[in-house]
C-alpha positions as CSV (number, residue, x, y, z in Angstrom):
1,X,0.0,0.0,0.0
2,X,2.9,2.0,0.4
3,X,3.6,4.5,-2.4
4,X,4.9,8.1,-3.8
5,X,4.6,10.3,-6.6
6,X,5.4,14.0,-7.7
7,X,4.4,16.4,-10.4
8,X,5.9,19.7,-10.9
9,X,4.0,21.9,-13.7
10,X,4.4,25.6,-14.8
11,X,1.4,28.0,-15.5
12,X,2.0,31.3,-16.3
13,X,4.5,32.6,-13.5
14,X,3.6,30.2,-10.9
15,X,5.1,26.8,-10.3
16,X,2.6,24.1,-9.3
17,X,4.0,21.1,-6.9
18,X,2.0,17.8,-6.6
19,X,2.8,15.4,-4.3
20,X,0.9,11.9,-3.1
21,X,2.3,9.8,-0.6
22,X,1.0,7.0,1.3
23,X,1.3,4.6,4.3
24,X,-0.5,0.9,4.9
25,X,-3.9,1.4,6.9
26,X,-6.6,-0.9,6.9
27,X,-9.0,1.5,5.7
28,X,-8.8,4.7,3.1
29,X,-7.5,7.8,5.0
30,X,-7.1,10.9,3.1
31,X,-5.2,14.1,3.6
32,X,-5.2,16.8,1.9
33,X,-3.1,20.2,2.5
34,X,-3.4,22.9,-0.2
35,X,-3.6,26.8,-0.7
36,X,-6.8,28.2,1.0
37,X,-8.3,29.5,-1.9
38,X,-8.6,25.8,-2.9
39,X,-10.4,24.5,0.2
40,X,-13.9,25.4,-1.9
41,X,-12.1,22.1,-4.3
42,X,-11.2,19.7,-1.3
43,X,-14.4,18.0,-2.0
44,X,-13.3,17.3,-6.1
45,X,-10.2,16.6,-4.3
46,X,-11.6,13.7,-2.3
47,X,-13.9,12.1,-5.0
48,X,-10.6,11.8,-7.7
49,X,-8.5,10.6,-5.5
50,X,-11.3,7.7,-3.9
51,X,-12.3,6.8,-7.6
52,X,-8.0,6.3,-8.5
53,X,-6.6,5.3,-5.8
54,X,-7.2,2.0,-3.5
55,X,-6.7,2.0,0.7
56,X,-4.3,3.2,2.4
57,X,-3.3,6.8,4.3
58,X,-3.1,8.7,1.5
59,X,-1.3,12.3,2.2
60,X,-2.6,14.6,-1.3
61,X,-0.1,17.9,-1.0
62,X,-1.2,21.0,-3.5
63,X,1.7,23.9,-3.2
64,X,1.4,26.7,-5.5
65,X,4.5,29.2,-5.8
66,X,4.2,32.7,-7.4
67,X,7.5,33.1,-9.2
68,X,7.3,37.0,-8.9
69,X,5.8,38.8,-6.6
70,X,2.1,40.0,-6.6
71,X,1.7,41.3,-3.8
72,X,-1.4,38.8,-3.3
73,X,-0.6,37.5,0.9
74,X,-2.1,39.7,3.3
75,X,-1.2,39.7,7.2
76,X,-4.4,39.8,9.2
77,X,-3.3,42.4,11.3
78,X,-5.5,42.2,14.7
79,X,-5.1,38.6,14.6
80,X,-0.9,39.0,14.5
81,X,-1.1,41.3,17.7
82,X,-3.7,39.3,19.1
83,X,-0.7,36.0,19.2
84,X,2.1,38.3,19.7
85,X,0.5,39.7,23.0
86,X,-0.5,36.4,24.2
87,X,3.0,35.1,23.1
88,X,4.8,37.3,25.0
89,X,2.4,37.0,28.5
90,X,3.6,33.4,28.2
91,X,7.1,33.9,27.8
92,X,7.1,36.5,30.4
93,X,4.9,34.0,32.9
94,X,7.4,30.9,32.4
95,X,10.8,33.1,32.3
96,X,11.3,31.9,28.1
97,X,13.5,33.6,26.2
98,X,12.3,35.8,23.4
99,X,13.7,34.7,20.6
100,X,12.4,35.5,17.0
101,X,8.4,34.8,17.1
102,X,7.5,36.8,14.2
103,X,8.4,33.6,12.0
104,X,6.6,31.4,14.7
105,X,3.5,34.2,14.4
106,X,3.3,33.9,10.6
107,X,3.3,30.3,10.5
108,X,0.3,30.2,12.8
109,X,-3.2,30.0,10.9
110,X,-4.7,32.6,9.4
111,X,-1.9,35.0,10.2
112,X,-0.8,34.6,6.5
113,X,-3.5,34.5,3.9
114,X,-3.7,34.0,0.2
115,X,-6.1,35.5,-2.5
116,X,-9.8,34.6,-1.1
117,X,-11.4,33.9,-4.6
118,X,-11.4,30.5,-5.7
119,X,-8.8,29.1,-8.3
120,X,-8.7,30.5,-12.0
121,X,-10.5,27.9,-14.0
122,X,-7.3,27.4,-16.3
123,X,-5.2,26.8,-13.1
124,X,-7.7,24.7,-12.1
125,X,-7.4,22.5,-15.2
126,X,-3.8,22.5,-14.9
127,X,-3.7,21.2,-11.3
128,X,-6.4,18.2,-12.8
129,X,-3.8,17.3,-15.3
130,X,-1.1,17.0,-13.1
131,X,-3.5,14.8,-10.8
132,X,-3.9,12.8,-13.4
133,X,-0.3,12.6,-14.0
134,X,0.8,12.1,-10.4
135,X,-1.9,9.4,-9.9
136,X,-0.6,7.5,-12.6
137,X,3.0,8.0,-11.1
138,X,1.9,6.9,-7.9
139,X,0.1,3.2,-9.0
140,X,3.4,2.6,-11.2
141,X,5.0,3.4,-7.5
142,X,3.2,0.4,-6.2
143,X,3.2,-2.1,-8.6
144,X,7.0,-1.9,-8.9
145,X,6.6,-2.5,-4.8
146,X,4.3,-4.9,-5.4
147,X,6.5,-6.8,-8.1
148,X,8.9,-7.1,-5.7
149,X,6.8,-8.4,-2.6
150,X,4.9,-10.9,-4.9
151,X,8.6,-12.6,-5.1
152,X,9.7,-12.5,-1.8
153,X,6.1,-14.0,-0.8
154,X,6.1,-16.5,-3.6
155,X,10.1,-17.5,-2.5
156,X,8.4,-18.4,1.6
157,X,5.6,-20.0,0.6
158,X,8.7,-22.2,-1.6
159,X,10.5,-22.5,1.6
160,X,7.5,-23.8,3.4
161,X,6.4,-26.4,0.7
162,X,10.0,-27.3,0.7
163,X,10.3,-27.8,4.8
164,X,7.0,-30.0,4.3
165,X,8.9,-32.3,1.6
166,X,11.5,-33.2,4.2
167,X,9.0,-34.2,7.3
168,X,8.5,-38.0,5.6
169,X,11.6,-38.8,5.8
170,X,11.6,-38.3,9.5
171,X,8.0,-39.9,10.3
172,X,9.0,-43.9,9.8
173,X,11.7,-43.1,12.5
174,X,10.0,-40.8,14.4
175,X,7.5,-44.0,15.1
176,X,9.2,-46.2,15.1
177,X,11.2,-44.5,18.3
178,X,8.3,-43.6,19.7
179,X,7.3,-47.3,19.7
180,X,10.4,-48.7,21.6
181,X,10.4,-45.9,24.2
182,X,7.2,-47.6,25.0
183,X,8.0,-50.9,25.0
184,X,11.0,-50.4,27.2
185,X,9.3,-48.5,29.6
186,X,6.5,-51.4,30.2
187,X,9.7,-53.6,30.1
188,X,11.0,-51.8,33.1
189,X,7.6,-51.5,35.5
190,X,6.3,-54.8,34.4
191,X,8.8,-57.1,32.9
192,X,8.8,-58.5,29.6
193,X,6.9,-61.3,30.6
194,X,4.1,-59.5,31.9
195,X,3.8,-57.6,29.1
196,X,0.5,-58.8,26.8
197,X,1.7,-58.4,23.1
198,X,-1.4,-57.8,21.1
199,X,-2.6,-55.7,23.4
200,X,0.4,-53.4,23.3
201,X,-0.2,-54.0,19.4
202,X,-3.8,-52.4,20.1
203,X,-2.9,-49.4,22.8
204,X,0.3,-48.4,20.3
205,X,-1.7,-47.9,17.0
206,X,-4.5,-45.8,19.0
207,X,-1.2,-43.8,20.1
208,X,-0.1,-43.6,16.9
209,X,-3.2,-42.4,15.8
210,X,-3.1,-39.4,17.3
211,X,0.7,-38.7,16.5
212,X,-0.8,-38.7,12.9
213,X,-0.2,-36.1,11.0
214,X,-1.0,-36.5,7.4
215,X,-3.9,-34.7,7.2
216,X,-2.1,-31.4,8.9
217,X,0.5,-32.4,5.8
218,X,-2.1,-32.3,3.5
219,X,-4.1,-28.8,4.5
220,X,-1.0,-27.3,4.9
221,X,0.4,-28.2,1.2
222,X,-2.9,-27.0,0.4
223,X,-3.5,-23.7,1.9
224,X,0.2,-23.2,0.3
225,X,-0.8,-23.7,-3.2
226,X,-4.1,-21.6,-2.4
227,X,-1.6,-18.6,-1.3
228,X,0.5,-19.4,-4.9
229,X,-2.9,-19.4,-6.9
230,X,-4.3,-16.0,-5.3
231,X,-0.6,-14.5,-5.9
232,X,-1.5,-15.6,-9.8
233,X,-5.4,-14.0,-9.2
234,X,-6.1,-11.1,-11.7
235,X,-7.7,-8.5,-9.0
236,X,-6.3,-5.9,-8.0
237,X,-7.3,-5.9,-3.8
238,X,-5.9,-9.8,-2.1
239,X,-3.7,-8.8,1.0
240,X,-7.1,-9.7,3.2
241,X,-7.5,-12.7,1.6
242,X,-4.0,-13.3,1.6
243,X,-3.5,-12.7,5.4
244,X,-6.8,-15.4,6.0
245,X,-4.6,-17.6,4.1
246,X,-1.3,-17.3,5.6
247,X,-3.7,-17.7,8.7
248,X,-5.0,-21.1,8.0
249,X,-1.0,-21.8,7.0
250,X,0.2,-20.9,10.7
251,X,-3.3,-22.9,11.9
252,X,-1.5,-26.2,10.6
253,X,2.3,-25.7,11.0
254,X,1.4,-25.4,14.9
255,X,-0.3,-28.3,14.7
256,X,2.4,-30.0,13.0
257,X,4.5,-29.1,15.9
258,X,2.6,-29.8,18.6
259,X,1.8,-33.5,17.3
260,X,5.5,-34.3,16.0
261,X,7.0,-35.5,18.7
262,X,10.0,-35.3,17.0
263,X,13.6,-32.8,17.6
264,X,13.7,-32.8,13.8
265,X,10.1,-32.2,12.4
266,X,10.3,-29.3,15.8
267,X,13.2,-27.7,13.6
268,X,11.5,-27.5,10.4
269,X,8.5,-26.6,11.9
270,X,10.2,-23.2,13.8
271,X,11.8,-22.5,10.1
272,X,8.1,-22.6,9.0
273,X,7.3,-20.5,11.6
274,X,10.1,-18.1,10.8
275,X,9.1,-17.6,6.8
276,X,5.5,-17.4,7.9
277,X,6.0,-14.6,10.3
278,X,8.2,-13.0,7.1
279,X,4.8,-13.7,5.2
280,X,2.6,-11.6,7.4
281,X,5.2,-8.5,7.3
282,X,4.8,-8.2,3.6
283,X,1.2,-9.5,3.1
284,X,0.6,-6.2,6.0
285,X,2.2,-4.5,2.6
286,X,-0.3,-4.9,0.0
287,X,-3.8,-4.0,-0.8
């Protein structure tokens, strides 16, 4: 969701800056700063920006420069003498030194104000191009980003399916320990000739049973190649359906763990673990 884009433009002797930036957020937040005789266009502002741009909190900067001087800014008088009394009670109150507060006065609102009619209709069209422009900027922003998440997701998803490949290997021992740690430990409270062989036959494969894990193998491989096949989805918003994903993924890996029983399945497991947590970070990234 992250992105940024800039527009500079030139209309008659002013210089028009554009600028849209934009941080992850679950929801669409939009700011907008420009000149206050464009607040009456903050509305226009709003609805381009909603129909072009997709979630995130979106930071829209408008700064127009005169490149001579017009003579256009007027100080409100009675409102400068209204802070710079009030400033300097303070200062006086709390023992602060002076300083300079006539920059500090003129960057308080409404100190400083700007021509009162709304924008000239052909400056208006020219700040609507370079919209346009710095929209267009902006989305090739994030699908370069996006390029570059989509491969570092696709490579841990790769590392997970990978990790699940080696856990077969490690089952046929993994039971067939399991089964002599058993044995021996009947061997040693009731002696091997106590010990009632079918029945330990019975009571091992219901403990078996529950060691089972092939059907955790299975819904995680799954999930995995769901995550792949949304990754290869034509639609512009997934990171929701991406992060229920990777949730059902991290549902079965501690599963995995916790039925293992197993030092070595418990290490591939935590590397699972790791590249799922790397997962959520970038999947936090997209739309």
């Amino acid at each position: 969701m992250t992105g940024y884009g800039r527009v500079e433009k030139a209309f008659h002797n002013k210089r028009i800056s554009i600028e849209l930036r934009s941080l992850n957020s679950k929801f669409t937040d939009i700011r907008i700063k420009s000149p206050q005789y464009y607040r009456e266009k903050e509305i226009e502002f709003r609805r381009i920006l909603n129909d072009r741009l997709e979630r995130g909190k979106i930071e829209f900067s408008l700064d127009i420069v005169s490149m001579e001087d017009e003579g256009n800014s007027v100080i409100n008088n009675s409102l400068f003498k209204s802070y710079y009394r009030q400033l300097r009670q303070l200062m006086q109150e709390l023992d602060i030194p002076s300083g300079d507060i006539l920059q500090a006065i003129l960057r308080l609102p409404d100190v400083v104000s700007g021509p009162t009619e709304g924008p000239d209709p052909e400056e208006w069209a020219i700040v609507c191009q370079g919209i346009e422009e710095v929209t267009t900027s902006f989305d090739l922003f994030r699908k370069d980003e996006g390029k570059v998440i989509e491969k570092d997701l696709r490579l841990r998803i790769h590392n997970i399916l990978d990790g699940l490949q080696l856990i077969p290997a490690l089952e046929e021992e993994r039971i067939s320990r399991t089964r002599s740690r058993i044995y021996q430990s009947l061997e040693e409270y009731l002696g091997k000739e106590n010990i009632d062989e079918s029945r330990f036959e019975q009571e091992i494969l219901f403990y078996l049973e529950k060691m089972d894990i092939s059907e955790e193998k299975s819904r995680l491989a799954q999930h995995c190649n769901y995550f792949l096949d949304e990754l290869d989805a034509h639609v512009t918003q997934k990171g929701r359906k991406l992060a229920f994903i990777s949730q059902e993924i991290g549902r079965e890996i501690n599963t995995l763990g916790a039925k293992s029983y197993s030092s070595e399945i418990q290490r591939i497991v935590v590397e699972m673990k790791d590249e799922l947590e790397k997962i959520k970070e970038q999947v936090a990234n997209c739309l």
